[in-house]
KOLDOTOR-750622 format. One record per residue (C-alpha): x, y, z. Coordinates in steps of 0.5 Angstrom, whole numbers, plus 500, padded with zeros to 3 digits. Each point is the difference from the previous one (the first is absolute). Last residue first. Layout:
<pts>
<pt <X, Y, Z>>,
...
</pts>
This chain:
<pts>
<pt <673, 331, 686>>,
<pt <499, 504, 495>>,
<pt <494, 496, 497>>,
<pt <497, 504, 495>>,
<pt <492, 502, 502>>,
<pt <495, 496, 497>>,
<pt <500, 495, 494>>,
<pt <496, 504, 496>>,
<pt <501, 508, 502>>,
<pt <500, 503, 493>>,
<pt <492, 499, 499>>,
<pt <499, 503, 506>>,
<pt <501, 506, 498>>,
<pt <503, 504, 505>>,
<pt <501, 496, 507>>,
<pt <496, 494, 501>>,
<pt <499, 494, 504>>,
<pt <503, 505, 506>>,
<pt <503, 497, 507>>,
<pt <501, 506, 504>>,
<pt <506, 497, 505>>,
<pt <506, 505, 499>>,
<pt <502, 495, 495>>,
<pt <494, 498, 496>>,
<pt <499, 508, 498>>,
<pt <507, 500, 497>>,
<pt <499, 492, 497>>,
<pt <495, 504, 496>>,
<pt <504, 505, 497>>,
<pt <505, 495, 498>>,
<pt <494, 497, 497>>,
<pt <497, 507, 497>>,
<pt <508, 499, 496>>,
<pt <497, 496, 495>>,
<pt <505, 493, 500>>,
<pt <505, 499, 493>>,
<pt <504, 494, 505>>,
<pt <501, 505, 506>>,
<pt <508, 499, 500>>,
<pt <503, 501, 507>>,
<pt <506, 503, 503>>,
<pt <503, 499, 506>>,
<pt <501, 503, 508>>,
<pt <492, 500, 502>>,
<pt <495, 494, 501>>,
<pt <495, 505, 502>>,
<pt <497, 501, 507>>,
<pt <497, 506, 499>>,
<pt <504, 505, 504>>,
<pt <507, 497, 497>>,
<pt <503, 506, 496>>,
<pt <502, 501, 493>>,
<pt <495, 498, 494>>,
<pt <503, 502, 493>>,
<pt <494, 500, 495>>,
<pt <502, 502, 492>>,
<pt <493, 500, 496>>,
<pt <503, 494, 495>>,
<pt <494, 500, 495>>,
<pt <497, 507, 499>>,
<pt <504, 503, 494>>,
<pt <501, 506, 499>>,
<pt <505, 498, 495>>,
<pt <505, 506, 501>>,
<pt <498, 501, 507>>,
<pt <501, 491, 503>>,
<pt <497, 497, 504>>,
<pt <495, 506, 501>>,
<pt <496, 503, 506>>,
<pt <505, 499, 505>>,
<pt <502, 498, 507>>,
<pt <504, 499, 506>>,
<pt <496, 496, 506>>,
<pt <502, 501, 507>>,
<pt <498, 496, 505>>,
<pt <500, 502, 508>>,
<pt <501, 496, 506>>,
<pt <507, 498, 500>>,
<pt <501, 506, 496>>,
<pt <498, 503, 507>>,
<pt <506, 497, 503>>,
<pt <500, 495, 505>>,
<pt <496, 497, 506>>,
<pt <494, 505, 502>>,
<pt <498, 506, 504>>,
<pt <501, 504, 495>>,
<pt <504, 497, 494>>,
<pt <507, 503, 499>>,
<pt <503, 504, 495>>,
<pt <506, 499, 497>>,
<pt <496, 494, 495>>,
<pt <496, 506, 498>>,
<pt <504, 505, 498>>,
<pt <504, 494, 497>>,
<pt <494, 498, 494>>,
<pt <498, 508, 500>>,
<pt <507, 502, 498>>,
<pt <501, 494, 496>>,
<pt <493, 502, 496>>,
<pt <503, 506, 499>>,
<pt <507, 496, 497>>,
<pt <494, 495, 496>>,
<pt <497, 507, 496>>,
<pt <509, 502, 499>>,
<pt <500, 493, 496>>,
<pt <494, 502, 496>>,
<pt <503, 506, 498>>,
<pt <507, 498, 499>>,
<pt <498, 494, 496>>,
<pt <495, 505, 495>>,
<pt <507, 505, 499>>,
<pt <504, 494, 498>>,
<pt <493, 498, 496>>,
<pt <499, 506, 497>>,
<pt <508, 501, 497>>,
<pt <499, 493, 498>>,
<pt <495, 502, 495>>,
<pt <500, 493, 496>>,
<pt <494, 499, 506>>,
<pt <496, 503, 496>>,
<pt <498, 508, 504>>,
<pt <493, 500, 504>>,
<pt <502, 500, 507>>,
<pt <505, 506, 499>>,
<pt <494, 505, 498>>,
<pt <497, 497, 506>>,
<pt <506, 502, 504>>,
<pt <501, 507, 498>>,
<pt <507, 500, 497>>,
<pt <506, 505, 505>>,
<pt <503, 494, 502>>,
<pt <506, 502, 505>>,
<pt <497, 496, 506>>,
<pt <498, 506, 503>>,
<pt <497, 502, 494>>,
<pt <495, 494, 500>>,
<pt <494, 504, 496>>,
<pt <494, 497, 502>>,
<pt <495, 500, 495>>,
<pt <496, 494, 503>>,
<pt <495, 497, 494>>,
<pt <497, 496, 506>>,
<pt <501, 504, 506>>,
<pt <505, 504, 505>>,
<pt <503, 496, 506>>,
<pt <494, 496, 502>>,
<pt <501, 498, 508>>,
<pt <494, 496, 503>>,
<pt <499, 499, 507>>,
<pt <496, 494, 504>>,
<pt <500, 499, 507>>,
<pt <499, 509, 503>>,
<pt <500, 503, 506>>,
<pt <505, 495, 503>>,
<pt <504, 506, 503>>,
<pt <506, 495, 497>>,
<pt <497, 499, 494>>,
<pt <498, 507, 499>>,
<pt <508, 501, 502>>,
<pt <501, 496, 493>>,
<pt <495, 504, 496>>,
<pt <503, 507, 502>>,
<pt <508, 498, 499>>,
<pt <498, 497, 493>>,
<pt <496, 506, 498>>,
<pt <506, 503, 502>>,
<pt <505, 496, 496>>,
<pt <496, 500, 494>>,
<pt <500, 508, 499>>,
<pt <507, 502, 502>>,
<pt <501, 494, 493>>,
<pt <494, 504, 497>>,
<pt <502, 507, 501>>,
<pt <503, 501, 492>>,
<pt <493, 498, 498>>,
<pt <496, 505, 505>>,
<pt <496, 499, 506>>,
<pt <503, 506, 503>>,
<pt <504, 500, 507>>,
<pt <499, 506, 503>>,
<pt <503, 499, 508>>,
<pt <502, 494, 501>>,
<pt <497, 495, 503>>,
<pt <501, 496, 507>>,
<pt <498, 493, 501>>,
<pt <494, 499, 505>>,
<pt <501, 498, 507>>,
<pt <500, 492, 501>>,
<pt <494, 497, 505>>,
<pt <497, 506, 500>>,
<pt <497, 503, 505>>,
<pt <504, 505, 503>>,
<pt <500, 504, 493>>,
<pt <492, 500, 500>>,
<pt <502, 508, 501>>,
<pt <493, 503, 504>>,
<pt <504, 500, 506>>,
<pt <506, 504, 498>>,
<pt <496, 505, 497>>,
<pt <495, 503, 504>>,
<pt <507, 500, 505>>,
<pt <503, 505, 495>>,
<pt <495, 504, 499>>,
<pt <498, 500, 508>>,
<pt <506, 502, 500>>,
<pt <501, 505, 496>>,
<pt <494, 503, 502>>,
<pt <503, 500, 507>>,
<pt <506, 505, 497>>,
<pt <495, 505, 497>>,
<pt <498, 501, 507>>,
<pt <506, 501, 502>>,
<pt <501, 505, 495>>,
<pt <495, 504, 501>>,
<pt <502, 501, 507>>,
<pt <507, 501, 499>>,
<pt <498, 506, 495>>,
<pt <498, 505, 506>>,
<pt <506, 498, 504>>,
<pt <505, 503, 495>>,
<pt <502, 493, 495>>,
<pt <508, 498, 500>>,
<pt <500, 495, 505>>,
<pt <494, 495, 496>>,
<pt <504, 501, 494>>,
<pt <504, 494, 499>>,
<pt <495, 495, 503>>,
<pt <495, 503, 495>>,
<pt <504, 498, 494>>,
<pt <501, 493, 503>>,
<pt <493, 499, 500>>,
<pt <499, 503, 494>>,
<pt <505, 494, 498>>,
<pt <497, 495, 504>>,
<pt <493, 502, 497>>,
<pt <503, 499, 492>>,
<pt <503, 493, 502>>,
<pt <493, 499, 502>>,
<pt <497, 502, 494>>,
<pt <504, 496, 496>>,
<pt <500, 493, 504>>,
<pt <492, 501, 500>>,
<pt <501, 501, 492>>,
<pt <503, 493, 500>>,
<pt <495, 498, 504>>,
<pt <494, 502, 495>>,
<pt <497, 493, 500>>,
<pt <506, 494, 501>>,
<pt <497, 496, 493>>,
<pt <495, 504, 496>>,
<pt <505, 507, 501>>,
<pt <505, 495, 498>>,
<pt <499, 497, 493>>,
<pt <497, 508, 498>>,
<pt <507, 501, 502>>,
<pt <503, 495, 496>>,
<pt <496, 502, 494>>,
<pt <499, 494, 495>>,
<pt <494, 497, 505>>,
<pt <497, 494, 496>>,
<pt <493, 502, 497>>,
<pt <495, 494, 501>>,
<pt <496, 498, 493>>,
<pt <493, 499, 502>>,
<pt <496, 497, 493>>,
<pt <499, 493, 503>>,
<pt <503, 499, 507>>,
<pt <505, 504, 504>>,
<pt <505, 500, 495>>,
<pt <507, 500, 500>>,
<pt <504, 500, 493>>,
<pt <499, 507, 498>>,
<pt <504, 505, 495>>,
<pt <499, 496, 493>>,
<pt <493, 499, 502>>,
<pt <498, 507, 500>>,
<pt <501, 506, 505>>,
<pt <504, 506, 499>>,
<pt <508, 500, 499>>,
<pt <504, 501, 507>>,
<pt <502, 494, 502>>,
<pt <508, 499, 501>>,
<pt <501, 497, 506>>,
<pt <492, 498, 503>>,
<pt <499, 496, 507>>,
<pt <494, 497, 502>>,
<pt <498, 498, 507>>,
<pt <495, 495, 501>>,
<pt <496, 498, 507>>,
<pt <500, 507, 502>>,
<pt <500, 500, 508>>,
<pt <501, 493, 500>>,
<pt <496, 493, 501>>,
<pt <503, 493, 501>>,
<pt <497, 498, 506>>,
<pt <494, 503, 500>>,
<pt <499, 497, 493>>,
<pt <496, 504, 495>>,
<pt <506, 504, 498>>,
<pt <503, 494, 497>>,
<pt <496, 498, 495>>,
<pt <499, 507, 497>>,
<pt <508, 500, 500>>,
<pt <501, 495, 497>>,
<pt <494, 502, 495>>,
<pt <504, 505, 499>>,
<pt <507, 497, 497>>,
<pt <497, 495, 497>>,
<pt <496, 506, 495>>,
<pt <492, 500, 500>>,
<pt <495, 500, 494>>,
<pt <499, 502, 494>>,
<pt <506, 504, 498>>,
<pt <500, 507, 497>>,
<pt <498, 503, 493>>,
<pt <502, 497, 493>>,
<pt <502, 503, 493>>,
<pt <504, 496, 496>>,
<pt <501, 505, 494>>,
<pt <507, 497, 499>>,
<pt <502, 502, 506>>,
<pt <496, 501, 505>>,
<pt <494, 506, 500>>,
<pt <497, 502, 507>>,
<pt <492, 500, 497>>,
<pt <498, 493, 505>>,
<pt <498, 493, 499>>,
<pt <501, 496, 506>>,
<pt <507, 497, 502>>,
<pt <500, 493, 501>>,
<pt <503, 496, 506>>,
<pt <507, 497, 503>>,
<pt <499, 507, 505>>,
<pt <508, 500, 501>>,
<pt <502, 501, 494>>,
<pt <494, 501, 496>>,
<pt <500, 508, 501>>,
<pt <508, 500, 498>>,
<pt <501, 495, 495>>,
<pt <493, 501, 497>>,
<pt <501, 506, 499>>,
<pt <507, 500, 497>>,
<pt <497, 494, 497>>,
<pt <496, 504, 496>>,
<pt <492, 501, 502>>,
<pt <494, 496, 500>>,
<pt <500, 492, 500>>,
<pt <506, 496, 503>>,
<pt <502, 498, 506>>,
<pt <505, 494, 499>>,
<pt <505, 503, 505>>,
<pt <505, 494, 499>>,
<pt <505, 497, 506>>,
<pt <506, 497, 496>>,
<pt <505, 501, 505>>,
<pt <499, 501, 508>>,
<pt <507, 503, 504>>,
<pt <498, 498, 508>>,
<pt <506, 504, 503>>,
<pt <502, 498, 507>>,
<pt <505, 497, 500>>,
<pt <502, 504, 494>>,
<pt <501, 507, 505>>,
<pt <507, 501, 499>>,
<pt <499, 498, 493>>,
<pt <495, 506, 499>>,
<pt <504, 506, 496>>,
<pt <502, 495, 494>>,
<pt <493, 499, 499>>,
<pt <501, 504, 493>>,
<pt <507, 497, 499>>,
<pt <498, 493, 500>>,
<pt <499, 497, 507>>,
<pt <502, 492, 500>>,
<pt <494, 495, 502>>,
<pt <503, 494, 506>>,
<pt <495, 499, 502>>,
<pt <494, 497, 495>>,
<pt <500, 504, 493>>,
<pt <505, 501, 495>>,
<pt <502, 505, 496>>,
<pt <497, 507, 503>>,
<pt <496, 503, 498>>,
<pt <502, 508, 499>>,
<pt <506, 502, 495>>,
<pt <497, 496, 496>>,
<pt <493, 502, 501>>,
<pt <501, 507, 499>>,
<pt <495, 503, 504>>,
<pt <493, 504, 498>>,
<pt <498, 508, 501>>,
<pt <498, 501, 506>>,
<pt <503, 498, 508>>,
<pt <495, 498, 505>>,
<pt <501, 498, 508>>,
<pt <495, 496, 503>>,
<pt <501, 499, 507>>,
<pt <496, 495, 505>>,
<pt <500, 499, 507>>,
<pt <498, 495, 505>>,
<pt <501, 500, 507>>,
<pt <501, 494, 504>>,
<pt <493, 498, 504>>,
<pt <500, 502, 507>>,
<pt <501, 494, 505>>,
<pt <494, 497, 503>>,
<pt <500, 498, 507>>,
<pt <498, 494, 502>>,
<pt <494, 499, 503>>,
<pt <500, 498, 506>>,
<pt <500, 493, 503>>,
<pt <506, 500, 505>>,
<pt <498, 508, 501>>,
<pt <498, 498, 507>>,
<pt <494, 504, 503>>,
<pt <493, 499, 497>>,
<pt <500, 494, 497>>,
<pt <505, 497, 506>>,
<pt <495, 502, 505>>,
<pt <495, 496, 496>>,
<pt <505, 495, 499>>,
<pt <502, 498, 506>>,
<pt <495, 495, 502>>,
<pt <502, 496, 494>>,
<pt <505, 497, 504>>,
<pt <508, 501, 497>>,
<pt <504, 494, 499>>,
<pt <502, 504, 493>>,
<pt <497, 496, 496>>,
<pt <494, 501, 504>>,
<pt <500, 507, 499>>,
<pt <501, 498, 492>>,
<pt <493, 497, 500>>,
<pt <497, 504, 505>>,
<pt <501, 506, 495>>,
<pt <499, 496, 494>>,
<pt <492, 499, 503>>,
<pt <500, 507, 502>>,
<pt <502, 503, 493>>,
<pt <506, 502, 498>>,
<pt <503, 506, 496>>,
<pt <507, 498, 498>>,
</pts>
């Protein structure tokens, strides 16, 4: 509380105190300080990408409320239904240039309108990029202008899988209109961003202590004439070796960097080693707080993937577009998709298993993570039933239960995303989609 001197005297005379103690009580005693603000819980956000469409019977599930059962597809996140929010018959109503492969990617998280452009959809509908800014940035935006909430980088993009030239098929983050983000698809392009070159300090100075060694061993073999060079070769090591270790940033981590392996390619049959890696990485951002927002995109709409470590040797898109008579297609279809909710387990408990720094619990605790699509369903390619499975507790949404939307455009979920990390927006996307204001998820 913060008194002024008239309830000051006030409250010293009901504590039987006089009222000439107050000027040495203003300026000595803590009795009325300010009380001392806590820090914030931190927030974070997590939006993960699959391509291609859901099979929806294998997806949604029967009831809403708690007590919801997980189909085959959801099957992998049932150890964490207490804290899953699974959002049915949310719409991306969207429309205008492009086909709904570009719509649904560039849309998604944008709820706006693609400019006219020469990149040429299906169907002959062509498009360029978004007009306006994606949820997952203008997050970022907004918390990179508070001192409290400011990061190194503010977001952090991960890519599996994304290797093709930009266009709106490849992109779901936008800095604003016509600034599509790159995510980082190379693990060590990945880590060179986050941790510098440490990991080449590491190599160099294993190198230095080898030559170090090398030297020992021949010191007592060299004549006399030779020992002298070889002293002062010596001390060039070692001033090597010193110029090095103080240039690490190692030491001021809260949590050392994951190790890479050596010539990992960004390749289709690399993606499952992919995955878990950018996973690694982007969890140990959080805990070295360099970033609150992160997107993971496995691969892009119209995604190719072929999935040979799950025996499926079919492209994935190419799959996405079979009847659902073709019961071979859909099996491997299930598979697909089940194996997307898998990587997102391993995100969901890496993040539970962590602590939160300087905090109480986990940082799932902390962190939201939504899984997405660009479709409701790829045979169709219909826009209406966007998949969203919220996990994790950081924006304070009523988890643990399965919600029907009731047909709403997806820009008020958007718009409840701002509202929960304190950025109370009217709009987001077109305005028109926001009638009735963010979803109540509470």
């Amino acid at each position: 509380m913060n008194l002024n001197p008239i309830h000051r005297r006030s409250a010293l005379k009901q504590l039987g105190l006089s009222t000439l103690s107050l000027p040495i009580l203003s300026q000595t005693s803590t009795l009325f300080a300010e009380p001392e603000k806590k820090s914030a819980p931190k927030q974070r956000l997590i939006v993960m990408f699959s391509p291609n469409g859901t099979i929806p019977d294998q997806f949604w599930p029967d009831k809403t409320g708690e007590d919801f059962e997980h189909k085959t597809i959801l099957k992998p996140l049932e150890p964490f239904h207490d804290k899953m929010l699974v959002l049915k018959n949310l719409h991306n109503k969207v429309r205008g240039d492009g086909d709904n492969h570009m719509r649904g990617m560039s849309c998604l998280l944008t709820g706006i309108e693609l400019f006219p452009g020469n990149v040429m959809g299906g169907g002959n509908t062509p498009s360029g990029w978004p007009k306006g800014i994606s949820i997952d940035r203008e997050i970022c935006k907004h918390l990179q202008s508070k001192e409290g909430t400011r990061t190194r980088f503010g977001a952090l993009h991960f890519g599996v899988g994304v290797q093709d030239t930009a266009d709106p098929w490849t992109r779901m983050s936008y800095d604003g209109p016509n600034q599509p983000v790159t995510p980082l698809a190379d693990p060590y392009d990945a880590y060179r961003k986050l941790y510098g070159n440490v990991r080449e300090k590491k190599q160099v100075r294993s190198v230095l202590d080898d030559l170090k060694g090398d030297l020992h061993k021949v010191a007592n073999q060299l004549p006399e004439s030779d020992r002298k060079l070889l002293i002062e070769h010596s001390k060039l090591v070692e001033r090597m070796d010193k110029e090095y270790e103080s240039g690490t940033s190692l030491r001021n981590l809260a949590a050392t960097p994951p190790e890479l392996p050596e010539g990992l390619r960004n390749q289709n049959d690399s993606l499952p080693q992919l995955g878990r890696l950018q996973i690694d990485m982007m969890v140990n951002s959080f805990v070295n707080d360099f970033a609150r927002v992160a997107t993971l995109q496995y691969t892009k709409s119209v995604g190719q993937a072929k999935m040979n470590w799950l025996e499926i040797d079919d492209a994935h898109h190419t799959l996405s577009h079979e009847p659902d008579k073709n019961k071979d297609a859909y099996s491997k279809l299930v598979r697909i998709n089940t194996w997307f909710a898998q990587e997102l387990a391993y995100l969901l408990k890496k993040l539970e298993s962590t602590p939160e720094p300087g905090q109480k619990g986990s940082m799932l605790d902390h962190t939201l993570v939504i899984w997405t699509n660009e479709l409701g369903k790829g045979n169709s390619h219909t826009l209406n039933n966007i998949p969203f499975v919220l996990a994790g507790n950081g924006f304070g949404f009523r988890m643990g239960r399965s919600m029907n939307c009731e047909n709403s455009p997806h820009n008020r979920f958007l718009l409840s995303l701002a509202h929960a990390v304190d950025h109370p927006l009217e709009t987001f996307g077109n305005p028109a989609f926001c009638q009735g204001g963010p979803l109540d998820l509470s």
